[in-house]
C-alpha positions as a Markdown table, in Angstrom:
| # | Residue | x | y | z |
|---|---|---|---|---|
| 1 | Unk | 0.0 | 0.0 | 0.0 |
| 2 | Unk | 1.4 | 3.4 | -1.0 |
| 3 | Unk | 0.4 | 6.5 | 1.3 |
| 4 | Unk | 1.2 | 10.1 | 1.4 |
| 5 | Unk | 2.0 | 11.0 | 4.7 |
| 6 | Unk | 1.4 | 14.5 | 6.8 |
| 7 | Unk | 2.1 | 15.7 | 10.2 |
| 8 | Unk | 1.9 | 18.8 | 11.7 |
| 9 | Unk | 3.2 | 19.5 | 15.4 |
| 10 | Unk | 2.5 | 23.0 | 17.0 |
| 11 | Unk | 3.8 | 24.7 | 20.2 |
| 12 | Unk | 2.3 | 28.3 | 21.3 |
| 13 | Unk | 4.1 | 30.1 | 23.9 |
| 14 | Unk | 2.1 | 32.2 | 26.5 |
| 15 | Unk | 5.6 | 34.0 | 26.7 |
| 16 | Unk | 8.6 | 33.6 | 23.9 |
| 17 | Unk | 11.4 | 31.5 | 24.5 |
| 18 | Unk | 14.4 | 32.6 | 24.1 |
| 19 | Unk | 16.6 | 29.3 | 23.3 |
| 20 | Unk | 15.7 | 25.8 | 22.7 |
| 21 | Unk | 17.3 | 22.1 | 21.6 |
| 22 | Unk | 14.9 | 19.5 | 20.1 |
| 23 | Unk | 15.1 | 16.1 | 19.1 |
| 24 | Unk | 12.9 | 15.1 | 16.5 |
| 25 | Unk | 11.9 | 11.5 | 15.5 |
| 26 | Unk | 9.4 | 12.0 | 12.6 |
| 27 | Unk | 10.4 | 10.5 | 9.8 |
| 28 | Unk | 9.6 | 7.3 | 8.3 |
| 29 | Unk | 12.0 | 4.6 | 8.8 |
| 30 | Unk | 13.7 | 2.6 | 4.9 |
| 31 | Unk | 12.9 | -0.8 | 5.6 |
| 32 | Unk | 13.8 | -3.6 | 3.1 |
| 33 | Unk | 11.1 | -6.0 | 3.0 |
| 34 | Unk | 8.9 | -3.9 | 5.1 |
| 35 | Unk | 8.6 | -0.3 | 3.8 |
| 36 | Unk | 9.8 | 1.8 | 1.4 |
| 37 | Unk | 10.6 | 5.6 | 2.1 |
| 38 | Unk | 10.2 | 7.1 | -1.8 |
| 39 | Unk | 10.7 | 10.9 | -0.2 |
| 40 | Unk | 10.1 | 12.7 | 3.1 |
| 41 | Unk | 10.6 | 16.1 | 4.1 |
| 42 | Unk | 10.7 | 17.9 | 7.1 |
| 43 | Unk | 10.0 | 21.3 | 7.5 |
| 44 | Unk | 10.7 | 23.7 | 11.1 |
| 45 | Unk | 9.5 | 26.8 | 11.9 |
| 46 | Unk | 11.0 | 29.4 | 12.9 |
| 47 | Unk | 13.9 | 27.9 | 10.9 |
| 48 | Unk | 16.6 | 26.4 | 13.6 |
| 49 | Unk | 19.9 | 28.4 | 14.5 |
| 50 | Unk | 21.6 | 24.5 | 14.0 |
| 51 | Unk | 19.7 | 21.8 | 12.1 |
| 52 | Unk | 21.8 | 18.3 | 12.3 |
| 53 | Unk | 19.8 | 15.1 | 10.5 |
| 54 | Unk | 21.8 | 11.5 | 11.6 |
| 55 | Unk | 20.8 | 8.3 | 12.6 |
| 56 | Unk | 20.7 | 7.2 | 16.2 |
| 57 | Unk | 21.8 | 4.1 | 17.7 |
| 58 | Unk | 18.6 | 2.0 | 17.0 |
| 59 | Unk | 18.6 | 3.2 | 13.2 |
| 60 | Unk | 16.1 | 5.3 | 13.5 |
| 61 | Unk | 16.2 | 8.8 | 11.4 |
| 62 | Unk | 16.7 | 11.9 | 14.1 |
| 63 | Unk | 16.5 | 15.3 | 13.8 |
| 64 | Unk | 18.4 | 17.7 | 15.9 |
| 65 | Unk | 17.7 | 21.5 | 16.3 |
| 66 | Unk | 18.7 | 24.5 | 18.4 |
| 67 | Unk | 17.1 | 27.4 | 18.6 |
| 68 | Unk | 19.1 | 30.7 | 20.0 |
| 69 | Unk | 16.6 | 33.8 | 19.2 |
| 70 | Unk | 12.9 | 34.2 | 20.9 |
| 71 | Unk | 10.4 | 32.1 | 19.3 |
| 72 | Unk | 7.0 | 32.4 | 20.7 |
| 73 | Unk | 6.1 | 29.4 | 18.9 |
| 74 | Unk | 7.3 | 26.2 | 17.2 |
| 75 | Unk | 5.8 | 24.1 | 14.0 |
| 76 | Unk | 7.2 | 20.7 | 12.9 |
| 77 | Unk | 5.5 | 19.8 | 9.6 |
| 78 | Unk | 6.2 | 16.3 | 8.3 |
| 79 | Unk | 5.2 | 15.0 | 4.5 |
| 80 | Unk | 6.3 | 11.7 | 3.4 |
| 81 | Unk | 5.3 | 8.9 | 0.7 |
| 82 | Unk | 6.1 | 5.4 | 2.0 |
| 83 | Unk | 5.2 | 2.6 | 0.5 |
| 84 | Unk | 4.3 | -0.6 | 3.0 |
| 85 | Unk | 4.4 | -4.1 | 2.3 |
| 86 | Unk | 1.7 | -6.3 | 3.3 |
| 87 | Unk | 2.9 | -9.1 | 5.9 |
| 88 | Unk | 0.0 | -11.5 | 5.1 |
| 89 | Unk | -0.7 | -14.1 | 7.8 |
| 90 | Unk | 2.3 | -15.0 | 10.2 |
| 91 | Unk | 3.7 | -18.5 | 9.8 |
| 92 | Unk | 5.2 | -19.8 | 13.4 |
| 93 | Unk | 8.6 | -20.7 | 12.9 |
| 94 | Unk | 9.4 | -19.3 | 16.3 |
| 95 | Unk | 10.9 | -22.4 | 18.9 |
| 96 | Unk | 8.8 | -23.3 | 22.3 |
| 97 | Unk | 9.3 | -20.9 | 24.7 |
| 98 | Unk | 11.7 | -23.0 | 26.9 |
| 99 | Unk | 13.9 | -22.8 | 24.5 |
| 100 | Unk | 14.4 | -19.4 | 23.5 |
| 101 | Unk | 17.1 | -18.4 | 26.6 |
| 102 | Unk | 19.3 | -20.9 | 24.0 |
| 103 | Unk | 18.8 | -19.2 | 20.9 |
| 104 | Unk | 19.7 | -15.7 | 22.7 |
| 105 | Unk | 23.1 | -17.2 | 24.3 |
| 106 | Unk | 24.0 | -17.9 | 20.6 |
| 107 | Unk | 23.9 | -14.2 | 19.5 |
| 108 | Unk | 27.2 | -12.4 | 19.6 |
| 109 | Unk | 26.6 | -9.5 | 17.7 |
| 110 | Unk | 25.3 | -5.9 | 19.6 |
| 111 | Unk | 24.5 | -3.3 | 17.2 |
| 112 | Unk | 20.7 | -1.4 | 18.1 |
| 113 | Unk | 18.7 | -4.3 | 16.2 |
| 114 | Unk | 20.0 | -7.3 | 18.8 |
| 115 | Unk | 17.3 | -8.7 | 21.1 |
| 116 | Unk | 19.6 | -8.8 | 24.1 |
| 117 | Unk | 19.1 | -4.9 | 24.0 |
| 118 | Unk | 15.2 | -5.3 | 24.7 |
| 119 | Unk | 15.6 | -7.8 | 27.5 |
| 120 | Unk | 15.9 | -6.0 | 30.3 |
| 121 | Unk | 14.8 | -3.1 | 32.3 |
| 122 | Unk | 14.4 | 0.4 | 30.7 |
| 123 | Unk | 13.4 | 3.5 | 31.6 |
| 124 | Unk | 9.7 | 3.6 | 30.9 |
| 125 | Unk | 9.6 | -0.4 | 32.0 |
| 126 | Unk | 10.9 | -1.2 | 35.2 |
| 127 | Unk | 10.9 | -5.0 | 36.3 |
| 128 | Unk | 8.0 | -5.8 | 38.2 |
| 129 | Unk | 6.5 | -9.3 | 39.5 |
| 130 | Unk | 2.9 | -8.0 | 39.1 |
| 131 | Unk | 3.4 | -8.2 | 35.1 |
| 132 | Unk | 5.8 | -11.6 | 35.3 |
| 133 | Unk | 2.5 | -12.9 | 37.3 |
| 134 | Unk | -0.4 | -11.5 | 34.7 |
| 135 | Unk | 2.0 | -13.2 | 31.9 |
| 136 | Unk | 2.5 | -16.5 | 33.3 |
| 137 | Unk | -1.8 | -16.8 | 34.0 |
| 138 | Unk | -1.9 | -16.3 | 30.0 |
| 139 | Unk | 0.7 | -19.3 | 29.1 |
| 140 | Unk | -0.2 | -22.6 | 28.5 |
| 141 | Unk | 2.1 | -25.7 | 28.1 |
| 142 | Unk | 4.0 | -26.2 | 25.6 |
| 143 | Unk | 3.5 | -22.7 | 23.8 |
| 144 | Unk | 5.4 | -21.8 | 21.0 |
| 145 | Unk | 7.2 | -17.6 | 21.6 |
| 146 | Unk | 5.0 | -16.1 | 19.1 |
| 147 | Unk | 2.0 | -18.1 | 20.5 |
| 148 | Unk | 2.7 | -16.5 | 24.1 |
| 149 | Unk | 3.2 | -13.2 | 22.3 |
| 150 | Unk | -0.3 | -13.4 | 20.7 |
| 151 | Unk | -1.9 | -14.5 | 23.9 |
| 152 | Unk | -0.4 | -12.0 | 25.8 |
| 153 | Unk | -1.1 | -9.7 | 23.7 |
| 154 | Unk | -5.2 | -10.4 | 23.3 |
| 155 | Unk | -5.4 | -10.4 | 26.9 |
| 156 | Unk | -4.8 | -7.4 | 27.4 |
| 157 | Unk | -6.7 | -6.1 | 24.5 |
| 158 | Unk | -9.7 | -8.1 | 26.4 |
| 159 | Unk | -8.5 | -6.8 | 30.5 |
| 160 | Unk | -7.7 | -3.3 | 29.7 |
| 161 | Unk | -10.0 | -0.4 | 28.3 |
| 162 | Unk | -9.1 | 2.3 | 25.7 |
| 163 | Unk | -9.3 | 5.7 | 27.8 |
| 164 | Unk | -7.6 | 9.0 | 26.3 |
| 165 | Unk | -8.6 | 10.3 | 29.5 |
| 166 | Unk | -7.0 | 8.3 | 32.1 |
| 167 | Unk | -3.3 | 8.5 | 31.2 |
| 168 | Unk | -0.8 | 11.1 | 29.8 |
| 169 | Unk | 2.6 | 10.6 | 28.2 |
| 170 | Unk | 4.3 | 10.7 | 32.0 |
| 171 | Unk | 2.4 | 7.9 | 33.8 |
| 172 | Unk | 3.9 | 5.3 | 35.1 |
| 173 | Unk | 3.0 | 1.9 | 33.1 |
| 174 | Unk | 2.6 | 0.2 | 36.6 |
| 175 | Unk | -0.4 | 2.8 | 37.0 |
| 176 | Unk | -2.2 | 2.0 | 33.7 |
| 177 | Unk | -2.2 | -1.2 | 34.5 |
| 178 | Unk | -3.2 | -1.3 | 38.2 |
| 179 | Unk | -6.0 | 1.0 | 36.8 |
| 180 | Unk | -6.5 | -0.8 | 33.5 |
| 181 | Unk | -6.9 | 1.8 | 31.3 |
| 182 | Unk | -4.8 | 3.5 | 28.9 |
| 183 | Unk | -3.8 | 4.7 | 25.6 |
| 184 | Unk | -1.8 | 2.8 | 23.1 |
| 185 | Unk | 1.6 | 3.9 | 24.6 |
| 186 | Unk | 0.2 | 2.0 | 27.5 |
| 187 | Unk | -1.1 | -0.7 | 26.1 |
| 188 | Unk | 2.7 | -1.2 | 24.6 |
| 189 | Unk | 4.4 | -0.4 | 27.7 |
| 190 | Unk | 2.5 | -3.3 | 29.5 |
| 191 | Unk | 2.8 | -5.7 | 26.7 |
| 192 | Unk | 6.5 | -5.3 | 26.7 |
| 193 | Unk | 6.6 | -5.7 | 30.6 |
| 194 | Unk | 5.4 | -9.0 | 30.2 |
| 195 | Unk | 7.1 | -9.9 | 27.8 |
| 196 | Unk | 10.1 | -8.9 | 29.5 |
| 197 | Unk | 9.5 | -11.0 | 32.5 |
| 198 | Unk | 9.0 | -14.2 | 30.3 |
| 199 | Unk | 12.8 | -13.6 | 28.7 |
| 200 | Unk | 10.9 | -12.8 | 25.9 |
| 201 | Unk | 13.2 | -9.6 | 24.1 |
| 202 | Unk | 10.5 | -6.8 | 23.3 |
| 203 | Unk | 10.9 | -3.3 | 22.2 |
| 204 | Unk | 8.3 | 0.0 | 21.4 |
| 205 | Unk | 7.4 | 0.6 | 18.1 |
| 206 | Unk | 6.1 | 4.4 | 17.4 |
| 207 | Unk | 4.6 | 4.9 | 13.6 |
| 208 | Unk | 1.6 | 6.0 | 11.8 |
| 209 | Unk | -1.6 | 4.3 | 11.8 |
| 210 | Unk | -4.6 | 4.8 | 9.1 |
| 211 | Unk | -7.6 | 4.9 | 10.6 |
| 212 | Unk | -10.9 | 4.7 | 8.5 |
| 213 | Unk | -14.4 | 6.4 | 8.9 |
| 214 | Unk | -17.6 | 5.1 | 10.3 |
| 215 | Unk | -19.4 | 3.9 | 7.5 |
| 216 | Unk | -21.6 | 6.2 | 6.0 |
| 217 | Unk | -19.4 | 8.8 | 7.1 |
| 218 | Unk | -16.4 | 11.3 | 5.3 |
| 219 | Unk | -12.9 | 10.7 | 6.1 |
| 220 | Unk | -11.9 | 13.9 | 8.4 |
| 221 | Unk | -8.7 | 15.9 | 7.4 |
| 222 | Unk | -6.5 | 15.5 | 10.0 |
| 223 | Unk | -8.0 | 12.7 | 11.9 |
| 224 | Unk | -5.5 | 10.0 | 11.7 |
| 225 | Unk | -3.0 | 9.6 | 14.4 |
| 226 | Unk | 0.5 | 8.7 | 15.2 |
| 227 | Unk | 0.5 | 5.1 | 17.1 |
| 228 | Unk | 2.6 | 2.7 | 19.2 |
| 229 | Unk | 3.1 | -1.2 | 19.0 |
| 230 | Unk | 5.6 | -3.8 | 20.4 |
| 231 | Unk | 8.3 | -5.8 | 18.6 |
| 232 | Unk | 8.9 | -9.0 | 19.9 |
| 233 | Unk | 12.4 | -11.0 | 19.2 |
| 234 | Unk | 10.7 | -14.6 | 18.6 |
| 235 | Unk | 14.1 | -16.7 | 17.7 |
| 236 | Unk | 16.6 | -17.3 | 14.9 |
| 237 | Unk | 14.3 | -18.1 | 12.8 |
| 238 | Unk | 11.2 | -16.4 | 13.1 |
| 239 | Unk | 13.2 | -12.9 | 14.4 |
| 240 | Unk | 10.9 | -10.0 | 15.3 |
| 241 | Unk | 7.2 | -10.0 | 15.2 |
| 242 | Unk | 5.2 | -6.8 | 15.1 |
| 243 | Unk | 1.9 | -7.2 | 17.1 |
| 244 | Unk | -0.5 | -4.1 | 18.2 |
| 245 | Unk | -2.0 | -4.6 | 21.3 |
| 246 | Unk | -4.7 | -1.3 | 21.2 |
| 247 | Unk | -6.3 | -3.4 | 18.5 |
| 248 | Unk | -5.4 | -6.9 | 19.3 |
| 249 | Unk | -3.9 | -7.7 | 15.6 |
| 250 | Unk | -0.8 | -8.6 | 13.5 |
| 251 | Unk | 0.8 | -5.5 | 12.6 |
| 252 | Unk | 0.7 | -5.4 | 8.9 |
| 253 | Unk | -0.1 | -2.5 | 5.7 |
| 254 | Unk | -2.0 | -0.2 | 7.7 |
| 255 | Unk | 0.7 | 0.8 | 10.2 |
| 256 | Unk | 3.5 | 3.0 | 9.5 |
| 257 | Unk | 7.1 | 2.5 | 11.1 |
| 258 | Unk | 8.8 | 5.9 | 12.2 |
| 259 | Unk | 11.0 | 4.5 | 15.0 |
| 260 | Unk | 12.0 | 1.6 | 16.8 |
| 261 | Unk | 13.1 | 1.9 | 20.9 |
| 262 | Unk | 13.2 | 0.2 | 24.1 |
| 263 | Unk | 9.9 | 2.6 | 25.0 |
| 264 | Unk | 9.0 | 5.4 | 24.7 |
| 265 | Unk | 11.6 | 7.5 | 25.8 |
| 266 | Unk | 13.8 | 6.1 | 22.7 |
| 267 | Unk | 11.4 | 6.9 | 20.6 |
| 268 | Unk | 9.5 | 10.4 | 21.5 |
| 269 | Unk | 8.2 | 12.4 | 18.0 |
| 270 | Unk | 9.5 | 15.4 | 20.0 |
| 271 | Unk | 11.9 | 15.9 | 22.8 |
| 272 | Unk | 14.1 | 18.3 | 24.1 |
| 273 | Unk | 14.3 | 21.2 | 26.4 |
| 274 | Unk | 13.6 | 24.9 | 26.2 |
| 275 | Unk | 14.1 | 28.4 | 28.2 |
| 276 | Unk | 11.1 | 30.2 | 29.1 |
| 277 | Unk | 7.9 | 30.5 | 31.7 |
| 278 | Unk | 4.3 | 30.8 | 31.8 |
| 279 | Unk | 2.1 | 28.1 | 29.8 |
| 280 | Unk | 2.0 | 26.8 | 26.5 |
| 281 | Unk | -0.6 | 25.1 | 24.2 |
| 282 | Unk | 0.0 | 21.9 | 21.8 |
| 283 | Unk | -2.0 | 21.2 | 19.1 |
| 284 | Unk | -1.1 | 18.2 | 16.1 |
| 285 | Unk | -3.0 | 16.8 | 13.1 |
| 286 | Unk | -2.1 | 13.6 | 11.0 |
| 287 | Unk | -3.7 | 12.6 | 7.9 |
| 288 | Unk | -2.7 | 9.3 | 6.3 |
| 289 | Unk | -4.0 | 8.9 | 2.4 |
| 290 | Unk | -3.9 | 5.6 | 0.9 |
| 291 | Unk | -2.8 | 5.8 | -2.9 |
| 292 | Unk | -2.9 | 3.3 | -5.7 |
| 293 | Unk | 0.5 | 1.7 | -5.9 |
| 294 | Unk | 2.9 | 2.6 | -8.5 |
């Protein structure tokens, strides 16, 4: 499926800030057999005192910029055309769970793709027995890794309830969960927790997702959204498996990869620091256009 991509990020400033450093992580990720990035571009505003563009340690394309004048407001706006590759259904090649601790000793290489470096604890998911317990309830014996992943996965898609409301981008996965509700960075955060606790590698996935209409209703511009998944390491042969846990399904042509991370906090469209006071108000649109192949 071939898409035209746009995203458009907005900070207002109750009072201007005088200097600024952002990282950005916008851009659609080149991935062979995946996705194809034909052209992106993206566009800042106020232009940035220093603009560098490099690749971080996971692969993923960053963005950095420094602002030294007042700026009483900021605007990131994104366009892309990426073509994605349909996955189709998921054959399991992935060994039985026992056996995956193996497969992992037998990797020697480290570069940002390697499961050991979604293993263990990161910032946004701390080691905790509560998840290690809510994971083992959803195993049965003799599970394959990318069967455990599935039924992990689709219990929490059945335990948990979509709420915009109850969480924000700081709260602590623990508290989503204890709460059950939660937003699709939450949903991921949990997932990857109990993965984690099996000794299943598991990393965040941040990306695009097209949404479609009611039926019987328009498409609204600007109504699409930037979404999170997990990535889960399911053995030398099978490698990593997408899987979205908001919407209990295979990742496949509809989602989008921008960036791949331990959580979140690898992975945030936008983060850095800035100089000023008083408040400021955020506002972002996404639209997502499906286009006949080429």
């Amino acid at each position: 499926m071939l898409y035209d991509i746009t995203l458009s990020i907005r900070y207002d400033y109750v009072v201007p800030a005088d200097s600024g450093r952002q990282i950005l992580r916008l851009a659609p990720r080149h991935l062979p057999g995946v996705q194809h990035v034909h052209a992106h571009h993206l566009a800042v505003e106020p232009d940035a005192d220093e603009r560098y563009e490099q690749v971080d340690f996971f692969g993923n394309r960053q963005c950095d910029v420094v602002f030294h004048s007042p700026h009483s407001h900021l605007c990131y706006r994104l366009a892309a055309r990426v073509e994605r590759y349909g996955g189709g259904p998921s054959l399991d090649f992935s060994p039985a769970l026992d056996r995956l601790a193996s497969e992992l000793s037998a990797i020697r290489q480290m570069d940002g793709d390697q499961p050991i470096h979604f293993l263990g604890p990161s910032q946004r998911v701390p080691a905790d027995p509560v998840f290690r317990d809510y994971a083992a309830g959803c195993l049965r014996p003799g599970m394959s890794v990318q069967q455990a992943v599935l039924a992990i996965g689709a219990a929490l898609n059945r335990d948990m309830t979509f709420d915009a409301e109850a969480t924000d981008v700081s709260t602590p996965v623990r508290h989503a969960f204890d709460q059950r509700k939660g937003v699709c960075q939450d949903f991921s955060h949990m997932m990857i927790a109990c993965l984690r606790s099996l000794g299943i590698p598991a990393g965040y996935v941040s990306g695009f997702l097209r949404t479609l209409p009611p039926e019987g209703k328009e498409r609204l511009e600007g109504a699409d959204a930037m979404h999170a998944w997990v990535r889960a390491w399911c053995g030398q042969e099978a490698g990593w498996v997408e899987y979205d846990p908001t919407n209990a399904l295979m990742v496949d042509q509809d989602h989008i990869v921008v960036a791949y991370g331990r959580d979140y906090s690898d992975v945030a469209p936008v983060k850095g620091v800035l100089r000023s006071s008083g408040s400021q108000a955020t506002s972002h649109a996404v639209d997502v256009i499906p286009l006949k192949n080429v």
